[in-house]
Each structure stands twice: as structure tokens, then as C-alpha cells.
C-alpha positions as CSV (number, residue, x, y, z in Angstrom):
1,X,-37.8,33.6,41.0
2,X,-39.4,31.1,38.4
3,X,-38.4,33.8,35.8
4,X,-34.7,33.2,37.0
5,X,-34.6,29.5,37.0
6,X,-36.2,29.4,33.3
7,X,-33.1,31.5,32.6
8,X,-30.6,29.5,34.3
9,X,-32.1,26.2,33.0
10,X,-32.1,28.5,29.5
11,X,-28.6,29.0,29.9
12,X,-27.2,25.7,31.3
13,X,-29.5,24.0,28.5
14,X,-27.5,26.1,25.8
15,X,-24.1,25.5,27.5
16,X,-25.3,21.8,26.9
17,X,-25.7,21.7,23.3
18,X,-22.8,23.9,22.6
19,X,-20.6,21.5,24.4
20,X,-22.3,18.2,22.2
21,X,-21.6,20.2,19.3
22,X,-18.5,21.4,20.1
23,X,-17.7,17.5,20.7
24,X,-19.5,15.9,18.2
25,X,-17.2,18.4,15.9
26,X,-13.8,17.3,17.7
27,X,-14.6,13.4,16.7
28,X,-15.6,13.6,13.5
29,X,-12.7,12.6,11.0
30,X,-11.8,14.4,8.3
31,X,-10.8,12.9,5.2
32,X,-8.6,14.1,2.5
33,X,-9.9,16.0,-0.4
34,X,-7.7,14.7,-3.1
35,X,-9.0,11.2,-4.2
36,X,-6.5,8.3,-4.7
37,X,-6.2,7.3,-8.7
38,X,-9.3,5.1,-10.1
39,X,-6.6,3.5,-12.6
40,X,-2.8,2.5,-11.4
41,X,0.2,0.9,-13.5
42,X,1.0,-2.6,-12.9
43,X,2.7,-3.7,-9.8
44,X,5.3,-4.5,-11.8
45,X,6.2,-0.9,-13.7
46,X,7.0,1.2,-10.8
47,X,7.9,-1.4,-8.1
48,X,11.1,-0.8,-6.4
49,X,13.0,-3.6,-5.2
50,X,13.9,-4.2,-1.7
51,X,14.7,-7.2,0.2
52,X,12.5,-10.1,1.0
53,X,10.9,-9.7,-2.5
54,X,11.5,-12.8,-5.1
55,X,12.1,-12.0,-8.7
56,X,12.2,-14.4,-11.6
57,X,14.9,-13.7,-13.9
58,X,14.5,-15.4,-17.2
59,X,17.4,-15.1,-19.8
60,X,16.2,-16.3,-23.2
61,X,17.7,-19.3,-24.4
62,X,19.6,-20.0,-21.4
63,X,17.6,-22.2,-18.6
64,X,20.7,-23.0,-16.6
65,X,21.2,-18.8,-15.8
66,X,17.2,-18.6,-15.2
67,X,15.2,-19.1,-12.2
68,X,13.3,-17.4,-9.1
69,X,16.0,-15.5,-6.9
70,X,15.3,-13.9,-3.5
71,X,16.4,-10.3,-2.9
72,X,18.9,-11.0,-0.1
73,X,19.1,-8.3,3.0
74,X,21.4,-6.6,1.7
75,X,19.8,-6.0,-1.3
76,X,21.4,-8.2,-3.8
77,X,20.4,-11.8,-5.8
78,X,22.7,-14.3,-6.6
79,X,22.7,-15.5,-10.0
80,X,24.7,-19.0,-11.6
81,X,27.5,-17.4,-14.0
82,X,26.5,-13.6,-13.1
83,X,27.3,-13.9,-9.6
84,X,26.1,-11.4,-7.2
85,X,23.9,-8.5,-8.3
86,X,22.7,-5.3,-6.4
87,X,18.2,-5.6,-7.1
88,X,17.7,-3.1,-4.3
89,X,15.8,0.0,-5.4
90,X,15.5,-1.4,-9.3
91,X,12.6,-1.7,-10.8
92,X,11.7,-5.3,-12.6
93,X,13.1,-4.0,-16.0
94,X,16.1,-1.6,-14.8
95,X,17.4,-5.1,-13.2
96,X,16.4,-7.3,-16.4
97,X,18.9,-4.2,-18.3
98,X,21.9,-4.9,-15.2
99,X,22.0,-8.6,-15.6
100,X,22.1,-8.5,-19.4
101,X,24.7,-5.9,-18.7
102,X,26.9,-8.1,-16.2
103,X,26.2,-11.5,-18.5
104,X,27.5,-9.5,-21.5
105,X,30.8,-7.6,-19.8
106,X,31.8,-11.3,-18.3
107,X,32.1,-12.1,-21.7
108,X,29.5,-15.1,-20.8
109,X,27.0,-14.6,-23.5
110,X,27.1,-12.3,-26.5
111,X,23.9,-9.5,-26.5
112,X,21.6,-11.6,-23.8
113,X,18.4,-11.0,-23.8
114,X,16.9,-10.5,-20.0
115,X,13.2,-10.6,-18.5
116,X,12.7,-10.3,-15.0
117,X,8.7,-10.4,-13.1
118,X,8.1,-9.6,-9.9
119,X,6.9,-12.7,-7.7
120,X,6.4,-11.3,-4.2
121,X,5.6,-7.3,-3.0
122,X,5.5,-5.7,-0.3
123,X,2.6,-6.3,1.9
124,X,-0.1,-4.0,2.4
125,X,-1.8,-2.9,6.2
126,X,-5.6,-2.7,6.7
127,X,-6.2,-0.5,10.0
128,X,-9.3,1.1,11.7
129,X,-12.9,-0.3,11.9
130,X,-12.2,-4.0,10.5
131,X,-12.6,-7.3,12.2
132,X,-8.6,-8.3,11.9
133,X,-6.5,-5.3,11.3
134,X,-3.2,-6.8,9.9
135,X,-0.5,-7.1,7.4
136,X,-1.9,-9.2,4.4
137,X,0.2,-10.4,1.0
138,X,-0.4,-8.3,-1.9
139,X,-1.6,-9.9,-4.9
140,X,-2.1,-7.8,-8.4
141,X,-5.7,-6.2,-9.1
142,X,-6.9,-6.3,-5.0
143,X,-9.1,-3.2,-4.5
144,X,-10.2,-1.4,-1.3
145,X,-12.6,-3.9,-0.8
146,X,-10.9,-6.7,-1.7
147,X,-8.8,-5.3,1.2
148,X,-11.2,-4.8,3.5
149,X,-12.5,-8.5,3.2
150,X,-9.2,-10.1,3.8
151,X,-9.3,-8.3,7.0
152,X,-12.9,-9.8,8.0
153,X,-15.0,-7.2,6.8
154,X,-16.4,-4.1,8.2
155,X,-16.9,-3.8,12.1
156,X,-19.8,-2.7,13.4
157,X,-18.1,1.0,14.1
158,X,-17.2,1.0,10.4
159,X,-18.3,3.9,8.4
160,X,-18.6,2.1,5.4
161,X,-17.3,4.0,2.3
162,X,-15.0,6.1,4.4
163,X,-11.6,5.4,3.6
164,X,-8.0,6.6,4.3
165,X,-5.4,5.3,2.1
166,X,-1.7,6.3,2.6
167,X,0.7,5.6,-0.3
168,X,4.3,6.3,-0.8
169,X,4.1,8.9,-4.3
170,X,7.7,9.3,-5.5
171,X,9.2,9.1,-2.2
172,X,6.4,11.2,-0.2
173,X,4.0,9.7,2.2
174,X,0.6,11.0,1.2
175,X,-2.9,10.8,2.5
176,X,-5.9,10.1,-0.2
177,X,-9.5,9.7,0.0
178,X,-10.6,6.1,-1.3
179,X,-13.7,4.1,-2.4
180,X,-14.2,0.6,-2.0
181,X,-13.4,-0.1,-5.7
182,X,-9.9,2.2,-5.3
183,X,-7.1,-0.5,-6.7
184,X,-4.7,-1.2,-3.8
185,X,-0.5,-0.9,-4.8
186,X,2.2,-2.6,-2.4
187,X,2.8,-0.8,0.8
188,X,-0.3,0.9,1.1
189,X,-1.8,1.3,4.6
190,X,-5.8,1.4,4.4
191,X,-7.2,2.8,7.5
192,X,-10.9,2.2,7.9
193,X,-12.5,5.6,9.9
194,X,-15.3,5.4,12.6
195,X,-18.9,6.2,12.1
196,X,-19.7,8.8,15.1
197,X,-24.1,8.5,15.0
């Protein structure tokens, strides 16, 4: 009889750990194995216009046609002389190359010569183990960290170091494995991940 209930208590002990393991297993997350870029272009190269964002247009020589112009909501700014022109989806030089182009067909200025920056981008998220999740302005050079700290830190359930970061690459929405120094780009969502033990 003892013999039996050592092997029952044998048994349900084994049963026991399976089933922590088995759970344990089920809760850890698993980050990505490709590793987002260490080094990124400027905000400004690969940025695609969309409305909301402000862009400063300067035309050289010609203060009166220069100035900061919102991207309205349906995509376009509206310029003195140049009148409306569609920014959606442009990046800061493709739309420096349009209004040259429209101030040159309107016959309003003879070869102009067009810059335009970026002023405002597309916020970025900060989810997971933080102590305010949240939508937070982007400003150029912000890493991981930088990130991080603008949403209060690191919780106490943080497993610091363990990072998520999903970024739009040429249209695609892809998951990437980040470090605290990983530079942060508009849009992306950084999702802090649970330590388990």
C-alpha cells in the first residue's frame, strides 16, 4: 500500500512539473530573430508625407512664396502664387521638385530653386511593460530608450532589454528585435515584453 501511494504521489508529482513547464513555456514571449537596423537614414530621406505633418517650403530668393504649410486632410498644402499642391505620399525632396515644377509651368518664376524640411512626423507608440504606454511626438535621433523614458521608464514587470519594435519597411508591417540604443523612425510601435521569473 505505501508502495502504491509513493507511486501515485510519484506520478501526480510528475504530472505537476510537466504542467509548470508546459506553462511556463506557453508565457514566455518570443522575440523576433532578425534585429532592427543599428544605423537609419534621416527622418527626412524616406519620410512619406501624409496629413497632419507641417513642411517648410523655402524657395530661394523669394520670401513671400516661403513659409511652414500644414498638410491639409486631404493631403494637399496651400502655397501663395503656387496655389494648391498634392504633399500626400511625397517625400521632402519629391515635393521640393513639384513646387519648383508648378512655380516654373505658371510662368511665376524662371528655374526656381525649392527646399522643403520636414517639421512634424508621425508619432511613435510605446506599449507593454512601461509606466505610461502612449502616443509620444517624434523628434530626430530618439532611440529605444529614449523612447522608453518618455513613457516613464521600465515597470516593474519589464524585462529590461527585451524589445519588440514594429516598423512599416516599404509598405510591410514587420516585427524586429531591438536594443535600448536601436534609433526609433516615425510610426514605429515599441512594445516593451514581460519578464515571467
Amino acid at each position: 500500500m505505501t508502495s502504491q501511494s509513493n507511486r501515485r504521489r510519484f506520478f501526480g508529482t510528475l504530472v505537476l512539473v510537466a504542467s509548470i513547464v508546459v506553462g511556463l513555456n506557453g508565457c514566455s514571449v518570443s522575440l523576433p530573430s532578425e534585429m532592427a537596423p543599428t544605423v537609419v537614414e534621416g527622418p527626412n530621406e524616406g519620410y512619406l508625407l501624409e496629413p497632419g505633418n507641417k513642411v517648410r517650403v523655402t524657395v530661394f530668393s523669394e520670401s513671400n512664396l516661403s513659409g511652414e504649410f500644414l498638410v491639409d486632410p486631404i493631403g494637399n498644402i496651400a502655397m501663395p502664387l503656387a496655389g494648391t499642391v498634392p504633399a500626400m505620399g511625397l517625400t521632402a525632396k519629391a515635393l521640393a521638385l513639384r513646387v519648383a515644377d508648378v512655380l516654373s509651368r505658371a510662368g511665376y518664376l524662371r528655374d526656381p530653386k525649392v527646399a522643403v524640411e520636414v517639421m512634424t512626423f508621425r508619432p511613435f507608440y510605446v506599449l507593454g511593460e512601461v509606466r505610461q504606454p502612449g502616443e509620444f511626438g517624434y523628434t530626430s535621433g530618439v532611440t529605444v530608450l529614449g523612447a522608453i523614458a518618455k513613457a516613464g521608464g521600465y515597470d516593474y514587470r519589464a524585462s529590461k532589454g527585451e524589445v519588440v519594435l514594429i516598423r512599416q519597411v516599404q509598405g510591410v508591417e514587420k516585427e524586429l528585435r531591438a536594443t535600448e540604443r536601436t534609433p526609433v523612425l516615425p510610426g514605429d510601435i515599441i512594445k516593451v515584453v514581460e519578464r515571467y521569473f
